[in-house]
C-alpha positions in Angstrom: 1.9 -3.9 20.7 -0.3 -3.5 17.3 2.8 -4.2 15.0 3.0 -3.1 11.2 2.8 -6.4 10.1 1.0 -8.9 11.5 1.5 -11.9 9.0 3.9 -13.3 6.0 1.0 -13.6 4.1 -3.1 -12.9 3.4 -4.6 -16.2 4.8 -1.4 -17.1 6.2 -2.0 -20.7 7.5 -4.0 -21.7 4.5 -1.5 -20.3 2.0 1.3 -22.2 4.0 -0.1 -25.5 3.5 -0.6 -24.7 -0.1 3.1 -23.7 -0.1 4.5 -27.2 1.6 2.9 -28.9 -1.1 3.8 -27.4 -4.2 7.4 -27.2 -2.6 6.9 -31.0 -2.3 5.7 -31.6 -5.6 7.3 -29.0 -7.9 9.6 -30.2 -10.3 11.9 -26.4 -10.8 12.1 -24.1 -8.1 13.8 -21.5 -10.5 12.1 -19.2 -12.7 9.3 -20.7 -14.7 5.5 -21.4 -15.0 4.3 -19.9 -12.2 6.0 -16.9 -12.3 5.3 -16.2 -15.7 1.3 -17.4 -15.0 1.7 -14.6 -12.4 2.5 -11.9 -14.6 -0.4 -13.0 -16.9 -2.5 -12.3 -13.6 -1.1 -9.4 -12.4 -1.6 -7.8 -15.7 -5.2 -8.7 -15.7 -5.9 -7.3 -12.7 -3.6 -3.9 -13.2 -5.6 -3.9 -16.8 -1.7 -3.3 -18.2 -0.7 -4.9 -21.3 2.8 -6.6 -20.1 3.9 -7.8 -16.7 7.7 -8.2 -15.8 8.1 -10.2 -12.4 11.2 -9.8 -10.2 12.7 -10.5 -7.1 11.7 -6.7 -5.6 10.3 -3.7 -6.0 13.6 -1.8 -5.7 14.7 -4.6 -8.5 12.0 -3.4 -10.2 13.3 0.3 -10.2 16.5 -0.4 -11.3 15.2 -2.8 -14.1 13.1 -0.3 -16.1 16.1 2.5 -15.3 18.1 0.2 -17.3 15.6 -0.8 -19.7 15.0 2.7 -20.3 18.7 3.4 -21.3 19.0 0.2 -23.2 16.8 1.1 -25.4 17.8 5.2 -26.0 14.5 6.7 -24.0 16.8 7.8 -21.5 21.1 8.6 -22.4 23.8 9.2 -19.4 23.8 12.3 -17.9 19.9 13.1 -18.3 18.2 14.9 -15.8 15.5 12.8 -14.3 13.4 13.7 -11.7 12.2 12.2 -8.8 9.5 12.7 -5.6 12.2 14.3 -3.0 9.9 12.0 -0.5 10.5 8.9 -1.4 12.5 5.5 -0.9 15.7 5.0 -1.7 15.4 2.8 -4.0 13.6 4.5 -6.5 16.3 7.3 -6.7 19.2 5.2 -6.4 19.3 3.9 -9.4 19.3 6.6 -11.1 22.4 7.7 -9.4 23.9 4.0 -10.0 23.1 4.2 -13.8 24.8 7.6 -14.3 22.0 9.6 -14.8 21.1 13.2 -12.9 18.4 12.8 -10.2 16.6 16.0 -9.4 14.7 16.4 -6.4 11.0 17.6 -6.9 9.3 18.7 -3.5 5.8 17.5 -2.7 2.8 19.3 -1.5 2.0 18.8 2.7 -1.6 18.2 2.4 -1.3 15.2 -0.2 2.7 14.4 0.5 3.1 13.9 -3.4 4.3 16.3 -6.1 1.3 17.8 -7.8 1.6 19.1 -10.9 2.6 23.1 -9.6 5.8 21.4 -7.7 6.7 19.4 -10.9 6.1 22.6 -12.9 8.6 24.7 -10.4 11.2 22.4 -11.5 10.5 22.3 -15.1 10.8 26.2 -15.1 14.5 25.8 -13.4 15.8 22.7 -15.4 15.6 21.0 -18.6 14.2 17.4 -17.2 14.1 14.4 -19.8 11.9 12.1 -17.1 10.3 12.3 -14.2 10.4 8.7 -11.5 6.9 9.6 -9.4 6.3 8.0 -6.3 2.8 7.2 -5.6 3.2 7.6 -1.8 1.6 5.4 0.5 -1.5 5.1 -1.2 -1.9 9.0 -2.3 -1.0 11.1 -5.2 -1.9 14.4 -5.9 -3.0 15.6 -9.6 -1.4 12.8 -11.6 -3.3 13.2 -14.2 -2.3 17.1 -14.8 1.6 15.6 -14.2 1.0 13.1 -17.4 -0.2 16.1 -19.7 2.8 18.3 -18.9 5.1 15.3 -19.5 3.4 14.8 -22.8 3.2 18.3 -23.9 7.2 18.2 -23.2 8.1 15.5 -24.4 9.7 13.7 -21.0 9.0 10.3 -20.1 6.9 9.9 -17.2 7.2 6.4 -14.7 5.5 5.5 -12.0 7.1 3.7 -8.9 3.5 2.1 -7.5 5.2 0.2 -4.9 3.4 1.6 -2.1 0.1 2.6 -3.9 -1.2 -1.2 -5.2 -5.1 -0.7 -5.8 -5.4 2.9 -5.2 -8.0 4.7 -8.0 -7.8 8.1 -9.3 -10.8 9.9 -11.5 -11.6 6.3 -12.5 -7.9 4.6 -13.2 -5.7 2.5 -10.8 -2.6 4.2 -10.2 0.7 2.7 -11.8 -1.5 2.9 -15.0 -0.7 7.2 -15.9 3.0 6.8 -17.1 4.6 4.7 -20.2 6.2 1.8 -17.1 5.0 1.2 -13.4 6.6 -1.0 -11.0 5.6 -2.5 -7.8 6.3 -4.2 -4.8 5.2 -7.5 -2.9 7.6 -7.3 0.0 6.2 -9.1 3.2 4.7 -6.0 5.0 3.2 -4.4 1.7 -0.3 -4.4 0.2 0.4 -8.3 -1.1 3.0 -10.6 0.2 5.4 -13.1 -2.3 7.7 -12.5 0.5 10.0 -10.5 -1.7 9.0 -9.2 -4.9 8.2 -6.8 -7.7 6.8 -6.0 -10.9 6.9 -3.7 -13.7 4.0 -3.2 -15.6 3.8 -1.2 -19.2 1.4 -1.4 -22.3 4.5 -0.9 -24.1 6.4 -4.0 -25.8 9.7 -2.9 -26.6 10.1 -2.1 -22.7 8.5 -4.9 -21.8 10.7 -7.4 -24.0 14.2 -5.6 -22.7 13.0 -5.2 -19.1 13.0 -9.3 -19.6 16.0 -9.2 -21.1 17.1 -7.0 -18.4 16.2 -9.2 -15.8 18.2 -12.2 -16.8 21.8 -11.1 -17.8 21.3 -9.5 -20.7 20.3 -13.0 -22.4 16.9 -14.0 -24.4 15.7 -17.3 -22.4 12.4 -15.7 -21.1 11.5 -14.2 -24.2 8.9 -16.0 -26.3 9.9 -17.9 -29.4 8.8 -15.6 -32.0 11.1 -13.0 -30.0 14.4 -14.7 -29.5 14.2 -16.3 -33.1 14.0 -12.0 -34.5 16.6 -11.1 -31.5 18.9 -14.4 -32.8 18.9 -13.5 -36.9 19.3 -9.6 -36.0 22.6 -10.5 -34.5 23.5 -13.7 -36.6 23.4 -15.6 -33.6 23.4 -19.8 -34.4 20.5 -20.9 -32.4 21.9 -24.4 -31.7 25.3 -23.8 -29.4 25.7 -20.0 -28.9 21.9 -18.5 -28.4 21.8 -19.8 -24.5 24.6 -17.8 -23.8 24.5 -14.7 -25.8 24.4 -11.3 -23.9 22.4 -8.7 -26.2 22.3 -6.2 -23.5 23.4 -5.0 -19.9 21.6 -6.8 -17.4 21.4 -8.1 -14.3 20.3 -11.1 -12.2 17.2 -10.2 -10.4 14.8 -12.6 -11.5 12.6 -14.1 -8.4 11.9 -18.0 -7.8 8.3 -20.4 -8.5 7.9 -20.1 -4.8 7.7 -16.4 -5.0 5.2 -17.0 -8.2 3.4 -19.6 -6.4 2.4 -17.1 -3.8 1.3 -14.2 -6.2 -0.9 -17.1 -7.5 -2.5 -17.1 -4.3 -2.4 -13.6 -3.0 -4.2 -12.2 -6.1 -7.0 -13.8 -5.4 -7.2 -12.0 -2.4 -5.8 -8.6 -3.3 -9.6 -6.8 -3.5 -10.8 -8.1 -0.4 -7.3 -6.9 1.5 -7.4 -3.3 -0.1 -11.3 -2.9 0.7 -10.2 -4.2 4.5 -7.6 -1.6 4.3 -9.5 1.5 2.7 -12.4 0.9 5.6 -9.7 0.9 8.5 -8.0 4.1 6.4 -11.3 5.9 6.2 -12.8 5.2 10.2 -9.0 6.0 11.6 -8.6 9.4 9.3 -11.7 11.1 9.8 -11.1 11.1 12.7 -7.6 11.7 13.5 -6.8 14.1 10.6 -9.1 16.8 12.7 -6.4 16.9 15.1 -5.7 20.2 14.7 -1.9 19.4 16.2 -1.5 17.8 12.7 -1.3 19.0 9.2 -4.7 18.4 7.4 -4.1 15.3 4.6 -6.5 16.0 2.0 -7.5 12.5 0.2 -10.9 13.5 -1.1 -10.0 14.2 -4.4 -9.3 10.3 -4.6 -12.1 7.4 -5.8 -10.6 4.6 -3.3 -7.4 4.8 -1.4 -5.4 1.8 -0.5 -2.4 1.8 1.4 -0.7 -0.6 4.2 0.3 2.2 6.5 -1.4 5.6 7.6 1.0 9.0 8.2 0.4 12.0 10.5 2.6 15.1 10.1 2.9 17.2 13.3 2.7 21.2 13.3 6.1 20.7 15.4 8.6 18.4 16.1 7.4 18.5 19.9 4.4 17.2 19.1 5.7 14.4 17.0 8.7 13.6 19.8 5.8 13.2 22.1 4.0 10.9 20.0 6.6 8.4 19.6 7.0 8.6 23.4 3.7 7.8 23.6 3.4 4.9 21.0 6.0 3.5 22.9 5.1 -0.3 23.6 1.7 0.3 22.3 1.8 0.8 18.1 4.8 0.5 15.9 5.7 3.7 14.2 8.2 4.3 11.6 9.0 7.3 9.8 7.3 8.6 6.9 9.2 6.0 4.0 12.5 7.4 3.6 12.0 10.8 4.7 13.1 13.8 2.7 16.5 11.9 0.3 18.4 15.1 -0.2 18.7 14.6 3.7 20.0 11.0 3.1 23.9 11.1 3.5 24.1 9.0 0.4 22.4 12.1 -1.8 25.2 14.6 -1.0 27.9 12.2 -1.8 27.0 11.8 -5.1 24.5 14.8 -6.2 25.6 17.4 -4.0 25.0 20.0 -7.1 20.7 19.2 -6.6 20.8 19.3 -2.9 20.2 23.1 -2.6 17.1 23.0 -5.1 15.2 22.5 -2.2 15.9 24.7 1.0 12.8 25.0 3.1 10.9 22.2 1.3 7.8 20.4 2.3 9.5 17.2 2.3 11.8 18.4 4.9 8.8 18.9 7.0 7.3 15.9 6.9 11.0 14.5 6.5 11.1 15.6 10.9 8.1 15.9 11.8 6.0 13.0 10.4 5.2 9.3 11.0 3.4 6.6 10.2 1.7 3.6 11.4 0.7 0.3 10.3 -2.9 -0.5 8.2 -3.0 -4.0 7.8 -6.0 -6.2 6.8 -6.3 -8.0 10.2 -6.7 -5.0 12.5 -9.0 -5.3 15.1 -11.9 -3.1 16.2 -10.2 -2.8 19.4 -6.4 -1.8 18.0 -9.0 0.7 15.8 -9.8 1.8 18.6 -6.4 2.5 20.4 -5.3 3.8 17.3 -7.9 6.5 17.3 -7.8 6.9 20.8 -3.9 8.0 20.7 -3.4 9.8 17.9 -6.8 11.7 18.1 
Protein backbone atom coordinates (compact mmCIF):
# COMPACT_ATOMS: atom_id res chain seq x y z
CA UNK A 1 0.00 0.00 0.00
CA UNK A 2 1.80 3.51 -0.94
CA UNK A 3 0.08 5.32 2.13
CA UNK A 4 -0.44 9.30 2.28
CA UNK A 5 1.97 9.60 4.85
CA UNK A 6 4.76 7.78 5.21
CA UNK A 7 6.45 9.46 8.38
CA UNK A 8 5.84 11.81 11.60
CA UNK A 9 8.45 13.76 10.41
CA UNK A 10 11.24 14.94 7.47
CA UNK A 11 14.31 12.84 8.62
CA UNK A 12 12.28 11.08 11.00
CA UNK A 13 14.86 8.99 13.00
CA UNK A 14 17.27 11.78 13.19
CA UNK A 15 14.71 14.37 14.29
CA UNK A 16 13.57 11.86 17.01
CA UNK A 17 16.78 11.58 18.67
CA UNK A 18 17.05 15.33 18.59
CA UNK A 19 13.57 15.34 20.25
CA UNK A 20 14.50 12.72 23.30
CA UNK A 21 17.04 15.08 24.12
CA UNK A 22 15.78 18.41 24.36
CA UNK A 23 12.66 16.61 26.03
CA UNK A 24 15.34 15.44 28.52
CA UNK A 25 17.01 18.61 28.94
CA UNK A 26 14.43 21.35 28.57
CA UNK A 27 13.62 23.23 31.47
CA UNK A 28 9.55 24.46 30.19
CA UNK A 29 7.64 22.36 28.01
CA UNK A 30 4.94 25.24 27.64
CA UNK A 31 5.06 28.06 25.36
CA UNK A 32 8.39 29.75 25.20
CA UNK A 33 11.74 30.20 23.37
CA UNK A 34 11.51 27.92 20.86
CA UNK A 35 8.27 28.63 19.71
CA UNK A 36 8.79 32.07 19.55
CA UNK A 37 12.58 31.39 17.73
CA UNK A 38 10.22 29.50 15.37
CA UNK A 39 8.09 32.26 14.32
CA UNK A 40 11.37 34.34 13.82
CA UNK A 41 12.17 31.54 11.26
CA UNK A 42 9.18 30.96 9.68
CA UNK A 43 8.86 34.51 8.87
CA UNK A 44 12.20 34.55 7.33
CA UNK A 45 11.58 32.00 5.22
CA UNK A 46 7.75 33.19 4.23
CA UNK A 47 9.65 36.77 3.81
CA UNK A 48 6.43 38.08 6.05
CA UNK A 49 6.96 40.59 8.63
CA UNK A 50 5.18 38.81 11.85
CA UNK A 51 4.70 35.16 12.60
CA UNK A 52 1.98 33.96 15.10
CA UNK A 53 2.46 30.15 16.08
CA UNK A 54 -0.35 27.93 17.25
CA UNK A 55 -1.43 24.64 18.04
CA UNK A 56 -3.14 24.18 14.17
CA UNK A 57 -3.87 25.41 11.16
CA UNK A 58 -7.69 25.27 11.83
CA UNK A 59 -6.52 27.26 15.22
CA UNK A 60 -4.95 29.43 13.02
CA UNK A 61 -8.26 30.16 11.03
CA UNK A 62 -10.22 30.95 13.77
CA UNK A 63 -7.42 33.14 15.39
CA UNK A 64 -7.12 35.77 12.69
CA UNK A 65 -11.32 35.45 12.32
CA UNK A 66 -11.25 36.78 15.74
CA UNK A 67 -8.40 38.98 15.46
CA UNK A 68 -10.06 40.44 12.58
CA UNK A 69 -13.27 41.39 14.61
CA UNK A 70 -11.33 42.39 17.65
CA UNK A 71 -9.92 44.88 16.11
CA UNK A 72 -13.21 46.38 13.84
CA UNK A 73 -11.81 45.04 10.15
CA UNK A 74 -14.51 42.75 10.27
CA UNK A 75 -18.23 43.55 12.58
CA UNK A 76 -20.99 40.55 13.13
CA UNK A 77 -23.08 39.84 10.48
CA UNK A 78 -20.58 40.74 7.48
CA UNK A 79 -20.62 38.80 4.55
CA UNK A 80 -17.36 37.05 4.05
CA UNK A 81 -16.53 34.85 1.47
CA UNK A 82 -15.04 31.74 1.18
CA UNK A 83 -13.56 28.96 -1.58
CA UNK A 84 -16.86 26.68 -1.68
CA UNK A 85 -13.93 23.84 -2.02
CA UNK A 86 -12.41 23.89 0.89
CA UNK A 87 -11.85 22.49 4.54
CA UNK A 88 -13.93 22.90 7.15
CA UNK A 89 -12.07 24.67 9.13
CA UNK A 90 -11.52 27.56 7.29
CA UNK A 91 -15.28 28.29 6.95
CA UNK A 92 -16.27 27.33 10.29
CA UNK A 93 -15.22 29.86 11.95
CA UNK A 94 -16.80 32.18 10.29
CA UNK A 95 -20.05 30.60 11.03
CA UNK A 96 -18.84 30.19 14.93
CA UNK A 97 -17.99 33.99 15.13
CA UNK A 98 -21.32 35.22 13.77
CA UNK A 99 -20.37 36.36 10.61
CA UNK A 100 -22.13 35.44 7.00
CA UNK A 101 -20.01 32.83 4.93
CA UNK A 102 -20.71 32.99 1.28
CA UNK A 103 -19.80 30.32 -0.85
CA UNK A 104 -17.70 31.29 -4.02
CA UNK A 105 -17.36 28.41 -6.71
CA UNK A 106 -13.95 27.48 -8.15
CA UNK A 107 -12.88 26.99 -11.68
CA UNK A 108 -12.42 22.81 -12.70
CA UNK A 109 -9.17 23.26 -14.50
CA UNK A 110 -7.32 25.03 -11.52
CA UNK A 111 -10.02 23.90 -8.49
CA UNK A 112 -9.60 27.53 -7.05
CA UNK A 113 -11.78 30.64 -7.46
CA UNK A 114 -10.18 32.81 -10.06
CA UNK A 115 -10.92 36.12 -10.17
CA UNK A 116 -14.26 35.74 -12.79
CA UNK A 117 -15.91 33.28 -9.89
CA UNK A 118 -15.07 35.93 -7.15
CA UNK A 119 -16.35 38.61 -9.51
CA UNK A 120 -19.89 36.53 -9.99
CA UNK A 121 -20.30 36.87 -6.42
CA UNK A 122 -19.39 40.38 -6.00
CA UNK A 123 -22.03 41.34 -8.64
CA UNK A 124 -24.82 39.35 -6.41
CA UNK A 125 -23.65 40.50 -2.92
CA UNK A 126 -22.14 43.10 -0.96
CA UNK A 127 -18.90 41.03 0.47
CA UNK A 128 -16.77 42.83 3.21
CA UNK A 129 -13.90 39.86 2.92
CA UNK A 130 -13.05 37.12 1.08
CA UNK A 131 -11.15 33.65 3.21
CA UNK A 132 -9.23 32.09 -0.01
CA UNK A 133 -8.13 28.73 0.05
CA UNK A 134 -4.89 28.06 -1.71
CA UNK A 135 -5.90 24.47 -2.59
CA UNK A 136 -3.56 21.79 -2.53
CA UNK A 137 -0.75 23.53 -3.84
CA UNK A 138 -2.72 25.64 -6.76
CA UNK A 139 -4.52 28.86 -7.12
CA UNK A 140 -5.82 30.44 -9.97
CA UNK A 141 -5.28 34.32 -10.76
CA UNK A 142 -4.60 35.45 -7.18
CA UNK A 143 -3.09 38.23 -8.05
CA UNK A 144 -6.24 39.67 -10.25
CA UNK A 145 -8.34 38.48 -6.85
CA UNK A 146 -6.03 41.06 -4.59
CA UNK A 147 -6.71 44.03 -7.01
CA UNK A 148 -10.47 43.60 -7.05
CA UNK A 149 -10.31 43.28 -3.18
CA UNK A 150 -8.35 46.54 -3.13
CA UNK A 151 -10.28 48.39 -5.57
CA UNK A 152 -13.40 47.49 -3.14
CA UNK A 153 -12.29 47.98 -0.37
CA UNK A 154 -12.74 44.13 1.19
CA UNK A 155 -10.16 42.47 3.13
CA UNK A 156 -8.60 39.69 1.47
CA UNK A 157 -6.88 36.45 3.67
CA UNK A 158 -5.30 33.67 2.63
CA UNK A 159 -5.78 30.14 4.28
CA UNK A 160 -2.11 28.68 2.93
CA UNK A 161 -2.53 25.58 4.84
CA UNK A 162 -2.27 23.30 2.04
CA UNK A 163 -0.13 25.48 -0.38
CA UNK A 164 3.34 25.92 1.91
CA UNK A 165 6.18 26.89 -0.78
CA UNK A 166 4.07 27.20 -3.83
CA UNK A 167 5.28 30.50 -6.14
CA UNK A 168 3.07 32.50 -8.20
CA UNK A 169 4.51 35.28 -11.02
CA UNK A 170 7.50 35.46 -8.58
CA UNK A 171 5.76 35.49 -4.86
CA UNK A 172 5.11 32.53 -2.40
CA UNK A 173 1.63 32.15 -1.84
CA UNK A 174 0.12 33.13 1.66
CA UNK A 175 2.02 36.42 0.88
CA UNK A 176 -1.17 38.30 -1.54
CA UNK A 177 -3.65 39.09 1.24
CA UNK A 178 -3.26 41.50 4.56
CA UNK A 179 -2.99 37.71 6.97
CA UNK A 180 -2.13 34.05 5.90
CA UNK A 181 -2.22 31.11 7.92
CA UNK A 182 -0.78 27.72 7.75
CA UNK A 183 -0.57 24.35 8.78
CA UNK A 184 2.11 21.80 10.13
CA UNK A 185 -0.16 18.86 10.78
CA UNK A 186 1.66 15.41 10.56
CA UNK A 187 0.73 14.54 6.91
CA UNK A 188 1.26 18.23 5.49
CA UNK A 189 4.08 19.86 3.63
CA UNK A 190 6.15 20.20 7.26
CA UNK A 191 5.44 18.17 10.31
CA UNK A 192 5.36 19.80 14.26
CA UNK A 193 2.89 17.13 14.61
CA UNK A 194 0.11 19.56 15.03
CA UNK A 195 0.47 23.11 14.21
CA UNK A 196 -0.13 26.43 12.56
CA UNK A 197 0.77 29.79 11.78
CA UNK A 198 -0.48 33.03 10.82
CA UNK A 199 1.65 35.23 9.03
CA UNK A 200 0.93 39.15 8.17
CA UNK A 201 3.25 42.28 7.49
CA UNK A 202 0.69 43.93 9.51
CA UNK A 203 1.35 44.70 13.42
CA UNK A 204 -1.83 45.58 14.91
CA UNK A 205 -3.05 41.89 13.66
CA UNK A 206 -0.13 40.52 14.51
CA UNK A 207 -0.06 41.91 18.20
CA UNK A 208 -4.01 40.87 18.76
CA UNK A 209 -3.69 37.58 16.95
CA UNK A 210 -1.08 37.00 20.14
CA UNK A 211 -3.35 38.32 22.28
CA UNK A 212 -5.82 36.19 20.66
CA UNK A 213 -3.99 33.17 21.19
CA UNK A 214 -3.56 33.24 24.90
CA UNK A 215 -6.94 34.27 26.55
CA UNK A 216 -7.32 37.54 25.72
CA UNK A 217 -4.16 38.34 28.12
CA UNK A 218 -0.76 40.32 27.15
CA UNK A 219 2.08 37.67 28.43
CA UNK A 220 3.52 37.00 24.83
CA UNK A 221 3.56 40.43 23.86
CA UNK A 222 6.92 42.21 24.03
CA UNK A 223 7.67 44.68 26.84
CA UNK A 224 7.40 47.76 24.93
CA UNK A 225 3.78 46.35 24.00
CA UNK A 226 2.24 45.21 27.26
CA UNK A 227 3.68 48.40 29.13
CA UNK A 228 1.36 50.76 26.11
CA UNK A 229 -1.51 47.90 26.42
CA UNK A 230 -1.14 48.23 30.61
CA UNK A 231 -1.24 52.42 30.81
CA UNK A 232 -4.06 52.48 28.04
CA UNK A 233 -6.26 50.59 30.44
CA UNK A 234 -4.75 51.78 33.85
CA UNK A 235 -3.82 48.39 34.47
CA UNK A 236 -1.07 48.17 37.79
CA UNK A 237 1.67 46.14 36.32
CA UNK A 238 2.67 44.58 39.72
CA UNK A 239 -0.57 42.29 40.83
CA UNK A 240 -3.32 42.63 38.18
CA UNK A 241 -1.34 42.80 34.60
CA UNK A 242 -0.83 38.70 34.56
CA UNK A 243 -4.32 38.35 34.74
CA UNK A 244 -6.00 40.98 32.73
CA UNK A 245 -8.18 39.99 29.76
CA UNK A 246 -8.07 42.98 27.03
CA UNK A 247 -9.82 40.94 24.59
CA UNK A 248 -11.84 37.65 23.52
CA UNK A 249 -9.59 34.96 23.14
CA UNK A 250 -8.94 31.64 23.30
CA UNK A 251 -6.38 29.00 24.40
CA UNK A 252 -4.69 27.63 21.33
CA UNK A 253 -1.28 28.24 21.92
CA UNK A 254 1.05 25.06 20.91
CA UNK A 255 3.99 23.63 23.20
CA UNK A 256 8.31 23.95 22.94
CA UNK A 257 8.07 20.47 21.55
CA UNK A 258 5.99 21.52 18.78
CA UNK A 259 8.59 24.68 18.32
CA UNK A 260 11.37 22.44 18.74
CA UNK A 261 10.33 20.49 15.70
CA UNK A 262 9.63 23.64 13.39
CA UNK A 263 13.25 24.36 14.43
CA UNK A 264 14.22 21.36 12.69
CA UNK A 265 11.85 20.91 9.91
CA UNK A 266 12.68 24.35 8.43
CA UNK A 267 15.77 23.44 7.69
CA UNK A 268 14.41 20.99 5.53
CA UNK A 269 11.35 22.57 4.07
CA UNK A 270 13.16 23.49 0.44
CA UNK A 271 14.60 20.19 -0.04
CA UNK A 272 10.96 18.49 0.83
CA UNK A 273 8.98 20.92 -1.56
CA UNK A 274 11.67 20.50 -4.54
CA UNK A 275 11.26 16.40 -3.68
CA UNK A 276 7.59 17.03 -4.02
CA UNK A 277 7.28 19.43 -7.12
CA UNK A 278 9.59 16.67 -9.17
CA UNK A 279 7.21 13.67 -8.08
CA UNK A 280 4.17 16.42 -8.90
CA UNK A 281 5.58 17.26 -12.29
CA UNK A 282 6.77 13.26 -13.58
CA UNK A 283 3.24 11.88 -12.13
CA UNK A 284 1.01 14.88 -13.91
CA UNK A 285 2.31 15.04 -17.19
CA UNK A 286 1.47 12.18 -17.50
CA UNK A 287 -1.63 11.30 -15.93
CA UNK A 288 -3.47 14.65 -16.59
CA UNK A 289 -3.60 13.37 -20.45
CA UNK A 290 -5.97 10.95 -19.41
CA UNK A 291 -8.54 12.01 -21.35
CA UNK A 292 -11.15 10.17 -18.74
CA UNK A 293 -10.14 13.18 -16.43
CA UNK A 294 -10.69 16.84 -16.42
CA UNK A 295 -7.47 18.63 -17.75
CA UNK A 296 -5.75 20.58 -14.40
CA UNK A 297 -4.00 23.43 -15.83
CA UNK A 298 -0.86 24.42 -13.47
CA UNK A 299 1.26 26.14 -16.03
CA UNK A 300 0.47 29.45 -15.24
CA UNK A 301 2.41 28.61 -11.86
CA UNK A 302 6.53 29.30 -11.21
CA UNK A 303 6.83 26.11 -8.74
CA UNK A 304 4.03 24.05 -7.30
CA UNK A 305 4.24 22.38 -4.04
CA UNK A 306 1.76 20.34 -2.53
CA UNK A 307 1.62 16.90 -0.31
CA UNK A 308 -1.11 15.33 -2.32
CA UNK A 309 -2.04 15.20 -6.16
CA UNK A 310 -6.06 15.28 -7.29
CA UNK A 311 -7.74 13.80 -10.40
CA UNK A 312 -11.36 14.71 -11.25
CA UNK A 313 -13.23 12.13 -13.37
CA UNK A 314 -15.57 13.06 -16.43
CA UNK A 315 -18.08 10.77 -14.43
CA UNK A 316 -18.62 9.39 -11.27
CA UNK A 317 -18.18 5.78 -13.03
CA UNK A 318 -14.99 6.48 -13.74
CA UNK A 319 -14.03 7.71 -10.36
CA UNK A 320 -16.05 4.65 -8.49
CA UNK A 321 -13.84 2.51 -10.60
CA UNK A 322 -10.84 4.09 -9.52
CA UNK A 323 -11.25 3.69 -5.94
CA UNK A 324 -12.02 0.08 -6.65
CA UNK A 325 -8.98 -0.17 -8.17
CA UNK A 326 -6.69 1.72 -5.67
CA UNK A 327 -8.08 -0.68 -3.37
CA UNK A 328 -5.04 -2.22 -1.25
CA UNK A 329 -2.66 -0.51 -3.53
CA UNK A 330 -2.61 3.61 -2.97
CA UNK A 331 -4.52 5.46 -0.33
CA UNK A 332 -7.03 7.88 -1.82
CA UNK A 333 -9.04 10.38 -0.02
CA UNK A 334 -11.45 12.79 -1.37
CA UNK A 335 -10.62 16.02 -2.79
CA UNK A 336 -10.15 18.11 1.01
CA UNK A 337 -13.47 18.56 2.14
CA UNK A 338 -15.34 18.33 -0.96
CA UNK A 339 -17.88 20.98 -1.96
CA UNK A 340 -19.05 22.63 2.08
CA UNK A 341 -22.47 23.74 0.98
CA UNK A 342 -22.85 19.76 0.72
CA UNK A 343 -21.56 19.44 4.29
CA UNK A 344 -24.66 18.86 6.61
CA UNK A 345 -23.21 21.35 9.01
CA UNK A 346 -23.57 24.34 6.07
CA UNK A 347 -27.33 23.99 5.83
CA UNK A 348 -27.92 23.98 9.50
CA UNK A 349 -26.62 27.16 9.96
CA UNK A 350 -26.44 29.11 6.39
CA UNK A 351 -29.08 27.53 4.67
CA UNK A 352 -29.97 31.14 3.12
CA UNK A 353 -26.18 30.73 0.84
CA UNK A 354 -26.71 27.21 -0.07
CA UNK A 355 -28.67 27.91 -3.28
CA UNK A 356 -25.91 30.43 -4.57
CA UNK A 357 -24.41 27.66 -6.06
CA UNK A 358 -26.69 25.07 -7.99
CA UNK A 359 -24.67 23.27 -10.69
CA UNK A 360 -21.26 24.45 -9.33
CA UNK A 361 -17.84 23.29 -10.19
CA UNK A 362 -17.18 22.42 -6.73
CA UNK A 363 -19.95 19.97 -6.77
CA UNK A 364 -18.15 18.26 -9.47
CA UNK A 365 -15.15 17.76 -8.12
CA UNK A 366 -17.11 17.57 -4.71
CA UNK A 367 -18.37 13.56 -6.49
CA UNK A 368 -16.26 12.97 -8.84
CA UNK A 369 -12.66 13.78 -7.61
CA UNK A 370 -9.87 12.32 -5.55
CA UNK A 371 -6.66 12.62 -4.50
CA UNK A 372 -3.62 10.78 -3.55
CA UNK A 373 -0.65 11.19 -1.51
CA UNK A 374 2.86 13.24 -2.70
CA UNK A 375 5.18 12.82 -0.11
CA UNK A 376 8.93 13.36 -0.08
CA UNK A 377 9.99 9.72 0.24
CA UNK A 378 8.22 8.24 -2.69
CA UNK A 379 9.88 5.78 -4.51
CA UNK A 380 10.67 5.46 -8.19
CA UNK A 381 8.85 2.26 -8.10
CA UNK A 382 5.37 3.65 -6.20
CA UNK A 383 6.04 6.58 -9.17
CA UNK A 384 5.72 4.09 -11.06
CA UNK A 385 2.43 2.33 -9.88
CA UNK A 386 1.09 5.55 -9.46
CA UNK A 387 1.45 6.39 -13.06
CA UNK A 388 0.77 3.11 -14.14
CA UNK A 389 -2.92 3.24 -12.43
CA UNK A 390 -4.20 6.37 -12.87
CA UNK A 391 -2.72 6.78 -16.45
Amino acid sequence: MIKLIKSTFYKEKETKKKLINFITKAKQLSFGKECEKFEKNFSKYQKRKFSVFLNSGSSANLAIIQTLLNLGYLKKGDLVGFSALTWSTNVMPLIQLGLNAVPVDVELDTLNVSSKKFLEILNILPLKALFLTNLLGFCDDIDEIKKICEENNIILIEDNCESLGTVYKGKLLGNFGIASTFSFYVGHHMSTIEGGMVCTDNEEISTMTRIVRAHGWDRNLSLQKQKKIRRRYNINSSFYSRYTFYDLGFNLRPTEINGFLGNIQINYIDEINKKRNENFLKIAKIIYKNSNYYPLRYDHIDFVSNFAIPVVCKTQSIRDKLVEKCKDKIEIRPIVGGDMTKQPFFPKYQNIFKKILKDSNAKIIHEQGLYFGNNPELTEKEIEEIINTFA
